[in-house]
C-alpha positions in Angstrom: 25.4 6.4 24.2 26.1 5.5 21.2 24.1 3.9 18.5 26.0 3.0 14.7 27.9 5.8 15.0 25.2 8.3 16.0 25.3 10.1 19.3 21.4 9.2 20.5 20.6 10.7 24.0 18.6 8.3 26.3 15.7 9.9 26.8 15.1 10.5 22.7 15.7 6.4 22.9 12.8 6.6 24.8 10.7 9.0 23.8 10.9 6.7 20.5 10.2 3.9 21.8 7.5 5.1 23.8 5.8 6.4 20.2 6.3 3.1 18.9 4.7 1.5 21.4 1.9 4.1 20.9 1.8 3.6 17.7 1.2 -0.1 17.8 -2.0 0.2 20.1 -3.2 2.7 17.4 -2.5 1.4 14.2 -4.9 -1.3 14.3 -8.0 0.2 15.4 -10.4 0.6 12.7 -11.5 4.2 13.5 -13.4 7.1 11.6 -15.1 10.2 12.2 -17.4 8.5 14.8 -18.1 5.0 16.5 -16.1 2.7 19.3 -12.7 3.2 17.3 -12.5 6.9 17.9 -13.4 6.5 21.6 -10.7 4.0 22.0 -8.5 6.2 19.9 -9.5 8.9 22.5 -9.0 6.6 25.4 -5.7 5.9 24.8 -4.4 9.5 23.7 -6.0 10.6 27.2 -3.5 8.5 28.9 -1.0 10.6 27.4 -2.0 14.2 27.4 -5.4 16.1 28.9 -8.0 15.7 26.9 -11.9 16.3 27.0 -13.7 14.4 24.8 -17.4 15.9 23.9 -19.9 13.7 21.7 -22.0 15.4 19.4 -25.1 13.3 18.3 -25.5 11.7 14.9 -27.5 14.3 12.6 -26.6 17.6 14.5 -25.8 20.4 12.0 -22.0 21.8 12.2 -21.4 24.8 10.0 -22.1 23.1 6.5 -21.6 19.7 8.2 -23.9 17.3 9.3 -22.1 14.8 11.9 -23.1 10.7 10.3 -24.9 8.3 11.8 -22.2 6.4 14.2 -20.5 3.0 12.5 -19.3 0.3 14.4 -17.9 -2.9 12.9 -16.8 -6.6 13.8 -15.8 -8.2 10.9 -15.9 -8.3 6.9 -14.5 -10.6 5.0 -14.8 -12.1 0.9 -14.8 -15.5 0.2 -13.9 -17.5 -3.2 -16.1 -20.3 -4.2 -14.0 -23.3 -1.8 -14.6 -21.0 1.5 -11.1 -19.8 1.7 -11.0 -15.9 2.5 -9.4 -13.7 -0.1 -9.8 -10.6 1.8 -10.5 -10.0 5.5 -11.0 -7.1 7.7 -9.2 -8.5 10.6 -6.0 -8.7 8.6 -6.7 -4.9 7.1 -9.5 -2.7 8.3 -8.7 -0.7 4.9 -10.4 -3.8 3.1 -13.6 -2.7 4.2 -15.5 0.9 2.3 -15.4 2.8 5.7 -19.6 3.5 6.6 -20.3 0.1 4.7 -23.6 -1.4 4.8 -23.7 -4.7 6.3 -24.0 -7.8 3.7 -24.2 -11.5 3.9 -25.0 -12.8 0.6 -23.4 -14.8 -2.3 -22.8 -12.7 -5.1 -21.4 -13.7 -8.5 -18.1 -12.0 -9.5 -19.6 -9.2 -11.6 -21.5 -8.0 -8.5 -18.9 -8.0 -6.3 -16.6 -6.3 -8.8 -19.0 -3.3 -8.9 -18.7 -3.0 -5.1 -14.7 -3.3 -5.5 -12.6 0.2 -4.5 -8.9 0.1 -5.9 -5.9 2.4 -7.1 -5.1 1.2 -10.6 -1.9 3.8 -10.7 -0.9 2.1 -7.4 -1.6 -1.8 -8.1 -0.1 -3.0 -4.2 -1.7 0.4 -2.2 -5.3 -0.2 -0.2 -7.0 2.7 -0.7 -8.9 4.1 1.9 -12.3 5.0 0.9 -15.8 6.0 3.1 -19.5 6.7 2.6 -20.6 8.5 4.9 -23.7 9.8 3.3 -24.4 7.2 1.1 -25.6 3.8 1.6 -24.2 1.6 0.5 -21.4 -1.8 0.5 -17.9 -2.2 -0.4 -14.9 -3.7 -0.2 -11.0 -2.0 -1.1 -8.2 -4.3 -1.6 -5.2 -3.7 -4.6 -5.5 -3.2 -8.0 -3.3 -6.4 -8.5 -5.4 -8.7 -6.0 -9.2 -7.3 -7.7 -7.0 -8.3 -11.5 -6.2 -11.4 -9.9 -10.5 -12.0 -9.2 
């Protein structure tokens, strides 16, 4: 078969498409080291190869490690002062500090500027940043869109 002038065998057609499709049931789960999202993640990877998954309670001691409490979350989002969202979880799960602390509360902008994660070298890139150990609540979204506040 042949493909823009590239000789592409059928089954690597669909071993790649098969990896994309893969890839677009993973890609939006908002996983970390422990929670729903890993056991989905888990769930769907055991569909592909063996796999025996083991849970280790929250707290137990691993080498120097100490495995987190587990997070699990719904929704996040920021609002400006007319309602309209400016930044939501369900569009990016990187908008949300991975372990967060749940919030509902108006804040004024200097307060939610302090709980702001960006990349100032990267103005467009989401980073993606966690808290495992410390509690607290926070939000990630671009440099450009946290200058634009």
């Amino acid at each position: 078969m042949t493909d823009l002038g590239i000789n592409v065998n059928q089954n690597n057609r669909d071993s790649g498409y098969s990896m994309h499709d893969l890839i677009s049931r993973l890609y939006p789960i908002c996983r970390s080291i422990t929670g729903n999202g890993v056991r989905k993640t888990l769930s769907i990877i055991k569909e592909i190869i063996p796999l025996n998954a083991v849970e280790v309670p929250s707290g137990t001691k691993v080498l120097n490690w100490e495995v987190p409490d587990e997070w699990n979350i719904t929704d996040a989002w920021i609002k400006d002062p007319d309602g309209k969202k400016i930044l939501d979880f369900k569009q990016l799960n990187l908008h949300v500090l991975n372990y967060s602390t749940p919030i509902d509360k108006e804040v004024d902008l200097n307060e939610l500027k302090s709980h702001i994660y960006t990349l100032p070298e990267h103005e467009n890139w989401v980073p993606y940043r966690t808290s495992y150990y410390s509690r607290k609540w926070g939000f990630c979204m671009s440099h450009k869109q946290f200058l634009g506040l």
